[in-house]
N, C-alpha and C positions, 0 to 999 in steps of 0.2 A: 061755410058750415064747419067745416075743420079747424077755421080761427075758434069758433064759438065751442066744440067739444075741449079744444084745447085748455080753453077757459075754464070750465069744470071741472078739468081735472086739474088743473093747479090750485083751484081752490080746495079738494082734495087733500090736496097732497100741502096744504101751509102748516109750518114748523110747529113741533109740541113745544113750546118753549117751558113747562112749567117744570121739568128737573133743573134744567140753569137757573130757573127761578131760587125754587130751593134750595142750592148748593149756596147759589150767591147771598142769600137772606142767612142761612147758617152761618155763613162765611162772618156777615157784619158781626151778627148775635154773637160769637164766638169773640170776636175783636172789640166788642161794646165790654160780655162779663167781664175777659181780661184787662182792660182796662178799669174794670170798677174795683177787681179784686185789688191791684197793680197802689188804686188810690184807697181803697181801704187799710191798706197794709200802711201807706207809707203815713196818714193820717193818724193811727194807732201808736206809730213810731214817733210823731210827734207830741201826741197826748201824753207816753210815758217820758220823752224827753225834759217837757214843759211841769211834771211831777215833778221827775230829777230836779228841774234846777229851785223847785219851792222848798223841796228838801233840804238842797243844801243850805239855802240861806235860814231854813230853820234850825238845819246845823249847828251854822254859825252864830243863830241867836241863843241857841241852848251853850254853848260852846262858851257864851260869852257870860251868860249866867251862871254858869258854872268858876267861870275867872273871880265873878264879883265874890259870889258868896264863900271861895275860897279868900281871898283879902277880908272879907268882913269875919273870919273865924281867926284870921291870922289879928286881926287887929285885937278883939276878944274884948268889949268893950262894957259888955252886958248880957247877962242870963237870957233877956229879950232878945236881942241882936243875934246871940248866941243861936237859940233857937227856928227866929227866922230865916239866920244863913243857911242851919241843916236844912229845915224844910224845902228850900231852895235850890238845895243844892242838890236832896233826894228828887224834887218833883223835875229839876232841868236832866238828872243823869237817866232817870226814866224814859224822859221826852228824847234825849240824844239815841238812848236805846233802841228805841220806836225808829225813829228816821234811819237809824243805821240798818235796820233788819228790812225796813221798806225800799231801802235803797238797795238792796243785796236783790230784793226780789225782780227788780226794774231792770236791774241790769241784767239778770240771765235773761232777761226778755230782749233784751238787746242785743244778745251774744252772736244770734245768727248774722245780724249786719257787720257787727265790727267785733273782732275775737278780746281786742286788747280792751275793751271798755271794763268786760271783768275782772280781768288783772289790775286796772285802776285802781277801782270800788272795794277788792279786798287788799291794793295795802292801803288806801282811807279809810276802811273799818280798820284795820289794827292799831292806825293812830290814834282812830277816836275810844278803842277796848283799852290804849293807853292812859286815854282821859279818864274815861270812866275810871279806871284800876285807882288811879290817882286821886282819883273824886272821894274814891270808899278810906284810901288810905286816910286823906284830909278826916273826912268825920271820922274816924277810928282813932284817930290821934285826936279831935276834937271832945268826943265822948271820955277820953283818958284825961282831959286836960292837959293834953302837952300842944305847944305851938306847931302849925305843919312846918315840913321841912319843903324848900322852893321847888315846882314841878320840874319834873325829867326831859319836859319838850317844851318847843318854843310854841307861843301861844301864837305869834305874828307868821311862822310859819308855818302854823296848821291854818289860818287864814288867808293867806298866800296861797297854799296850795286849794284850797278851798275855789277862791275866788280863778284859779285858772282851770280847773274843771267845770266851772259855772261857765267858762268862757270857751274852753275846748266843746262844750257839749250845746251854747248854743252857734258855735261856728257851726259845729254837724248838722245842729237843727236847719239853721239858713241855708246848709247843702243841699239836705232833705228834700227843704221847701222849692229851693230854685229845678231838683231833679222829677217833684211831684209835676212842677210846672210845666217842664220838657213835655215829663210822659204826656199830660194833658193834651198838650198840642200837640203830640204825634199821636196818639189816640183821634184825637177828632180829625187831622188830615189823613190818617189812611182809612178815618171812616166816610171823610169825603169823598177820598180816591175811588173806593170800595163803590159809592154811593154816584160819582161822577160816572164811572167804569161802567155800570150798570146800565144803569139812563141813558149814555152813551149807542149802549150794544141794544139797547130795546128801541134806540131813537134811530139806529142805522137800520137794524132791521124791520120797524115800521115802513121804515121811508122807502128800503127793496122791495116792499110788497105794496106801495103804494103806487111804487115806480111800475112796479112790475104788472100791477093790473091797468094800469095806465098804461104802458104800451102795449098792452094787448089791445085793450079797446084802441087805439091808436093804430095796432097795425090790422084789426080788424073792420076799422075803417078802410082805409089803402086797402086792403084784399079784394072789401066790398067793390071798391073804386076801380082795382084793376081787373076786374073780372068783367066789371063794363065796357072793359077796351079792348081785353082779347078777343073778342070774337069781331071788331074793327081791324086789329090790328093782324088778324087769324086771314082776314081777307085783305089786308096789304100786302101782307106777306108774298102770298103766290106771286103779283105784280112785283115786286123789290127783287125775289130773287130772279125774275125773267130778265129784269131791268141787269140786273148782277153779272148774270151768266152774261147776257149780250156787252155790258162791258168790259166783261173778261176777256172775251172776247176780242174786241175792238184792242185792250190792252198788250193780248198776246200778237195782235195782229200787226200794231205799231211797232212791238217790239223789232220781231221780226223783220220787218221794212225797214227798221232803220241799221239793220247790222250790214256790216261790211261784205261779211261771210254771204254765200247762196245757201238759203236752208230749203229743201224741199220732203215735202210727206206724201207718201205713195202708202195704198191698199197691200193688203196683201198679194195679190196678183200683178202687183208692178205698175199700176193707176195713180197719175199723180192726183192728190186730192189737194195740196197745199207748195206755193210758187210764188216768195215775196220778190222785192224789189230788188234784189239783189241778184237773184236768179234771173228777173228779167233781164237787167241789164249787160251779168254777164252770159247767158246763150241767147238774147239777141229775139227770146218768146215773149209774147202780154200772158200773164196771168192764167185769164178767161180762157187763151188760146192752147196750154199743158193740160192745164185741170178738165181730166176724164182722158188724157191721154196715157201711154206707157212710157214708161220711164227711158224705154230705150231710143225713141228719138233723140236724147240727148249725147247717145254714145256711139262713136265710131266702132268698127270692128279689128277685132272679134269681140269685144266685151258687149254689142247688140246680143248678139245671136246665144251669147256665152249666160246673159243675166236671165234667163225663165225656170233656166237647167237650177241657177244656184240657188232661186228660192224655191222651188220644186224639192230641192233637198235639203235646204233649211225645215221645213213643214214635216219631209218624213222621219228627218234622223234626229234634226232640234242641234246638228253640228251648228258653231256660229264659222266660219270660214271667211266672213267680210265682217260681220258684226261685231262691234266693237274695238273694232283695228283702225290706224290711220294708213290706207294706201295711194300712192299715187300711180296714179291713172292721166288716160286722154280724156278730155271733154269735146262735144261737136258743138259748135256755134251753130247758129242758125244757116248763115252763107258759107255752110259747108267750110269751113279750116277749123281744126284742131289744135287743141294747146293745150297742157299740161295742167294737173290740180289734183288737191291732197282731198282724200274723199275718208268719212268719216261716218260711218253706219252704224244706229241703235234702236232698238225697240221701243216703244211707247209703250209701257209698263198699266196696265189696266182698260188699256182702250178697248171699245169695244167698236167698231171693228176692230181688228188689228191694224195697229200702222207703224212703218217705218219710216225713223226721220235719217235723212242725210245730208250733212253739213260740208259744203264745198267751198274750196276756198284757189284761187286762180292764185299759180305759181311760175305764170310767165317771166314776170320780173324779176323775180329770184333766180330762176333758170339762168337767164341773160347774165346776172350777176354772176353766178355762179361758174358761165362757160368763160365771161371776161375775169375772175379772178385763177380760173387755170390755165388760160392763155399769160394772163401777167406772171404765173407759178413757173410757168416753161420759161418765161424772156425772163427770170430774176435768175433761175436753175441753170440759164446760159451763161450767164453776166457772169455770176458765180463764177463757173469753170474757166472763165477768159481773165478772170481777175486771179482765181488759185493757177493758172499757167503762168500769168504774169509774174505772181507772187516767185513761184517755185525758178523762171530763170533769173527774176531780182538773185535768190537767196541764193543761186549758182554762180553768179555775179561775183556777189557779196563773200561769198568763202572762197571762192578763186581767186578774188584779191586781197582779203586778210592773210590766206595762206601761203601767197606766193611773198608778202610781206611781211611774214613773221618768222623768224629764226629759232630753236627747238633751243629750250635753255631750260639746265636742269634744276635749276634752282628756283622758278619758275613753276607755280599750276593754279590754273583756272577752273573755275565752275559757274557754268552760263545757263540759267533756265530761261530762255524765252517765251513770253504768253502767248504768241502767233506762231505764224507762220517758219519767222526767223527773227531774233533776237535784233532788236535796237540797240544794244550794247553790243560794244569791238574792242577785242583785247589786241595789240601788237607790241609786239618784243624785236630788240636788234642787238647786237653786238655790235660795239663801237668801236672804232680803230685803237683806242687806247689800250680795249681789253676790260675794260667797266659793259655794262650791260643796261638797257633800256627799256623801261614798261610803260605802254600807254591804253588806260580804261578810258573809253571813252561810250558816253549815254547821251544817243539822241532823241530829240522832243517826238513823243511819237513812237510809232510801231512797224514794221514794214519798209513797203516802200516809202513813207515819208523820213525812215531812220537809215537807207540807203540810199539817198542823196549826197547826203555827206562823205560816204564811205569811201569814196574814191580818190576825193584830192585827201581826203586825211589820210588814207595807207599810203599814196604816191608820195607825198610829201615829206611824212615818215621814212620812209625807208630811202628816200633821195639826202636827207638832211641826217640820218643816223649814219652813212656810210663814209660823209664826210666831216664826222665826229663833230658835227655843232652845237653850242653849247643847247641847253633845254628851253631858256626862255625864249632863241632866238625861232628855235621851232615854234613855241607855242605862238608869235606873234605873228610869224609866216604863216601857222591855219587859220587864225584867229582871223587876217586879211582876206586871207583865202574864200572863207565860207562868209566873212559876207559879204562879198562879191556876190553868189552864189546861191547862199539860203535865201527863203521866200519869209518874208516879215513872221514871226512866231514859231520861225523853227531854228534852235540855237542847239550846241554841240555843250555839256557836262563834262570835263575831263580833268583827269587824274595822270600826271607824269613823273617816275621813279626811274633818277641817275643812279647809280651804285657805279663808283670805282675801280680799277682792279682788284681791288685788296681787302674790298667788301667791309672797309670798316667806315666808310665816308657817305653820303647819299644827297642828290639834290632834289626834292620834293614841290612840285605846279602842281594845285587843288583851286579849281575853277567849278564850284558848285556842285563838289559831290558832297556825301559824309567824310567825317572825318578819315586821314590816314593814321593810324595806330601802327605803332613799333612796341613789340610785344618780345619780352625776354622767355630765352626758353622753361622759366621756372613758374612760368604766366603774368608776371608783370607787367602793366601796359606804360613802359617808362616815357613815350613821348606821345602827344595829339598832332596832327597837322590837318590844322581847320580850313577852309576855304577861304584864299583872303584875292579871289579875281573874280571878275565877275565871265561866265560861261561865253565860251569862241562863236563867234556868229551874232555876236549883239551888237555893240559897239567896238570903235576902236581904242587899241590901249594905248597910255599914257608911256612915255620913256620910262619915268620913275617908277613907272608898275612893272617893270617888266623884272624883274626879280624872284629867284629860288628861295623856297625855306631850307639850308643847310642843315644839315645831323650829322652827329656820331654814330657810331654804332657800335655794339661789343659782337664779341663771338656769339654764335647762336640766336638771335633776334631774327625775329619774324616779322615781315612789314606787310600790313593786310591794309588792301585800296578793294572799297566795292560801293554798288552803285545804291541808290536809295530804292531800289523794289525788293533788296533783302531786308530791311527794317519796316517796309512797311509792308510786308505780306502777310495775307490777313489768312484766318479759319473762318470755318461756319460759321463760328459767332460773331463775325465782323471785328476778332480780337487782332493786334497787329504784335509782328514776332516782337519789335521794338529792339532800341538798341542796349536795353539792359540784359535779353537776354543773351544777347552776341557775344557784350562783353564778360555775359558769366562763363562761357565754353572759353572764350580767349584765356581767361585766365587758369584754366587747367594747364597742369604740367603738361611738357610733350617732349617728346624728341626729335629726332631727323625726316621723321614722317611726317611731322607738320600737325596742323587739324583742322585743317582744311576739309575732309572726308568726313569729322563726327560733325562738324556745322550743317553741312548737304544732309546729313542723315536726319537732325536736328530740327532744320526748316522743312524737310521735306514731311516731319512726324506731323508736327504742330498745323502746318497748310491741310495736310489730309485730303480730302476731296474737293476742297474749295477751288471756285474756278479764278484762276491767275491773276491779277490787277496789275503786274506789272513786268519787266524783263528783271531777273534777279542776278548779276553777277559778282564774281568775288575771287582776287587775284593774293594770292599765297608767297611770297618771296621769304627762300632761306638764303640764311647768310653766317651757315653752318662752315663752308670751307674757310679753310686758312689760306694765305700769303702763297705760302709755299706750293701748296696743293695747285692752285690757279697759275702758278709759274709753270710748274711741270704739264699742266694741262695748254 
């Protein structure tokens, strides 16, 4: 019934179309006169055109009459002649007169299309007032009996110009014609347009209201239709959702069975109402067997006796004190033992009754896990300490025999950061019976105790072989045998050995895989390199012909700096390394007797900043500031 009122009133309510009517019918009618007046004008313009050009050629025929009967007076042949020339000559200058003044008139009719048409027409009236003048002269001299005297203008080009104004005005005309054309055809296509446009808008809106009562009755069908099924489908209804609910059920109920978790729902009073598979299987109850029990079977004490109290006072105060918290708690299995689980309490928000869900989850396993990785935290916490004791009498070791092997020489300083415990790098110095002095860097593979293995026959060795002034290679050959006897495959000795003479201007230089050694003038010049040309003590053995020193000079004041590769490659936060360009930029500052040894440390120490150590960094400073004399008296 409502389809059908619907209906009425949209028949009501269908469009006034008849102002658009109107507007659009003015609209043509207006575009129809305009184009009539558009072709009358331009029609009219052609009529006076098509005058023009009869005129002129009348013109030219009076024009030409006028020529004859001037020669037939000039000839003067006869009284008769005579007189028919005048006559001739009065009726052609009349007839030119005539066309001249008609053409005067044609052309201010013209003036509004084209300005310069007038200015033509009067200077070809003043040629043709020429003619004429000329014409009355001839008979005035012809009445006199005297012969004329020859015209004052050219006859072929008053012709001439004749015939290109006949030509100029009907090019205009063919303008005229081909623009009357245009108009025509854009006249009738924007009255098509006009006329398409229209038909258009009345055929679109026919067909909406065509459409439009056609789906009403269409959908007032369908309404009819479904109005026969709702009260079918009014009584499926109640069935579908009973069917719904109960599957929601079975839905919620799968859910639940199949989680890992124990979820159980208790009343307000602590009644379990809900106890899936999970629950059974971890406390050990069926189902059937909880559901209308209390919740506290499930809990050893105190939390039995303790759980009536909490919801008792959840009910008066509305504190939540379990609710919505994860705690862990005891759980009671059925055969009586106890084990630990994270318990997980919330409200059912709309239930009526009330109910609370609690999600339990067994945390045996984790427990176990958790007491066997603080038992492995204690036995790693021991290790530790048994390894930092070991470490600490290594490193007592380790400096009690560097120390007792090294001899205190002034010209001589070091700077040793170790990343451990204690530095893998060992500096040892001797004085040699000559009176020349001895420096040996030496960096082993490794940190700790894998870089005090070596420490022993190397300082033993040293300080047995510098006492009885042996030369430098024959040392370096004795450790090089030494350790590897000794080192275990992959741990080999880096080292660096500095002779100096008594006289400090001579040095013999052993570089077995460190960085280069630099001899650095006090003004910062870095005047000599000594690169690594052996390969590191503890790998293989050497050749005869390897066993050989890199020789130097030396001036007064030269600085000779040996250090190991963890000063070049010591990194900052950003994983930048110091590198050895910036070393050699400090090297090359001026210095004096103090060396710069102190602003490099301060230098790598800015740049490292907080970053944690990669490697042991040392770096040995030799001046060679005394003289001759000085070293004698000493």
């Amino acid at each position: 019934m409502s389809m059908v009122r619907n209906m009425a009133d949209n028949v009501e309510k269908l469009p006034n179309l008849a102002p658009r009517v109107i507007v659009v019918v003015s609209i043509i009618c207006l575009a129809l006169l305009l184009g009539q007046m558009i072709r009358d004008r331009a029609e009219q313009k052609e009529l006076i055109g098509f005058e023009m050009i009869a005129l002129f050629y009348q013109q030219l025929d009076f024009s030409q009459d006028i020529n004859n009967a001037i020669m037939a007076l000039s000839m003067n042949e006869s009284d008769v002649a005579v007189d028919a020339a005048q006559s001739l000559l009065r009726t052609s200058m009349s007839q030119l007169r005539w066309t001249q003044d008609s053409l005067l008139i044609l052309s201010k009719e013209r003036i509004d299309e084209n300005g310069a048409d007038l200015v033509k027409d009067v200077t070809f009236s003043q040629e043709i007032d020429q003619i004429i003048l000329y014409a009355n002269e001839v008979l005035a001299e012809a009445e006199g009996n005297k012969v004329p005297v020859p015209p004052p203008y050219s006859t072929q080009y008053f012709h001439k110009e004749t015939l290109y104004y006949i030509s100029q005005l009907t090019s205009q005309l063919h303008a005229e014609n081909r623009q009357k054309k245009s108009t025509d055809w854009w006249i009738t296509i924007i009255t098509g347009v006009l006329v398409f446009i229209v038909g258009l808008g009345f055929y679109r809106q026919g067909k909406k209201l065509v459409h439009r009562q056609f789906n009403e009755l269409k959908n007032l069908k369908s309404e009819l239709e479904l109005e026969s099924k709702r009260t079918k489908e009014h009584e499926q209804q109640i069935i579908l959702e009973s069917e719904r609910s109960q599957a929601q059920k079975m839905k919620i109920s799968a859910i639940l069975n199949s989680t890992v978790d124990a979820i159980i729902t208790i009343t307000a009073d602590g009644t379990v109402d809900s106890f899936n598979k999970a629950a059974e299987k971890m406390f050990g109850y069926s189902a059937d067997t909880m559901i209308g029990e209390n919740i506290r079977e499930l809990m050893p004490e105190p939390y039995s006796s303790e759980h009536d109290s909490y919801l008792e006072h959840y009910h008066k105060t509305g504190e939540k004190k379990v609710i919505g918290r994860i705690r862990e708690v005891l759980g009671l299995r059925r055969d009586g033992s106890e084990f630990p689980l994270n318990l997980s309490v919330s409200k059912v928000e709309g239930s009526k009754p009330m109910l609370f869900t609690g999600i339990v989850r067994d945390i045996t396993k984790r427990k176990k896990a958790e007491a066997e990785l603080e038992k492995a935290l204690i036995e790693l916490t021991q290790k530790q300490t048994e390894l930092e004791e070991e470490e600490r009498i290594a490193r007592h070791v380790f400096e009690n025999i560097t120390a007792s092997n090294n001899e205190n020489i002034p010209e001589v300083s070091l700077w040793c950061e170790p990343m451990g415990t204690f530095s893998g790098d060992m500096m040892l110095s001797a004085v040699l019976p000559s009176g020349g002095i001895r420096i040996i860097l030496c960096d082993f593979t490794g940190h700790g105790l894998p870089a005090a293995l070596g420490a022993v026959p190397v300082s033993t060795i040293h300080s047995a072989m510098a006492k009885k002034g042996l030369p430098l290679e024959v040392l370096m050959n004795e450790l090089n045998n030494k350790l590897n006897e000794l080192l275990p495959t992959g741990i080999f000795c880096c080292i660096a050995g500095i002779d100096l003479d008594v006289t400090r201007t001579h040095a013999q230089i052993w570089n077995a895989g460190l960085p280069e050694v630099l001899v650095v003038s006090q003004a910062g010049d870095i005047t000599q390199r000594i690169v690594s040309n052996h390969l590191p003590l503890g790998v293989i053995a050497y050749k005869d012909d390897e066993l050989s020193c890199c020789d130097i000079q030396l001036n007064e004041g030269d600085f000779i700096y040996a250090l190991s590769d963890g000063l070049t490659e010591a990194e900052n936060d950003a994983g930048e390394m110091f590198g050895q360009q910036r070393l050699e930029l400090l090297l090359m500052n001026k210095t004096n007797e103090d060396g710069r040894l102190v602003e490099i440390k301060n230098r790598v120490e800015i740049f490292v900043g907080k970053a944690m150590p990669t490697d042991d960094i040392s770096l040995i400073e030799i001046k060679t500031l005394s003289t001759t004399d000085d070293i004698i008296l000493q």
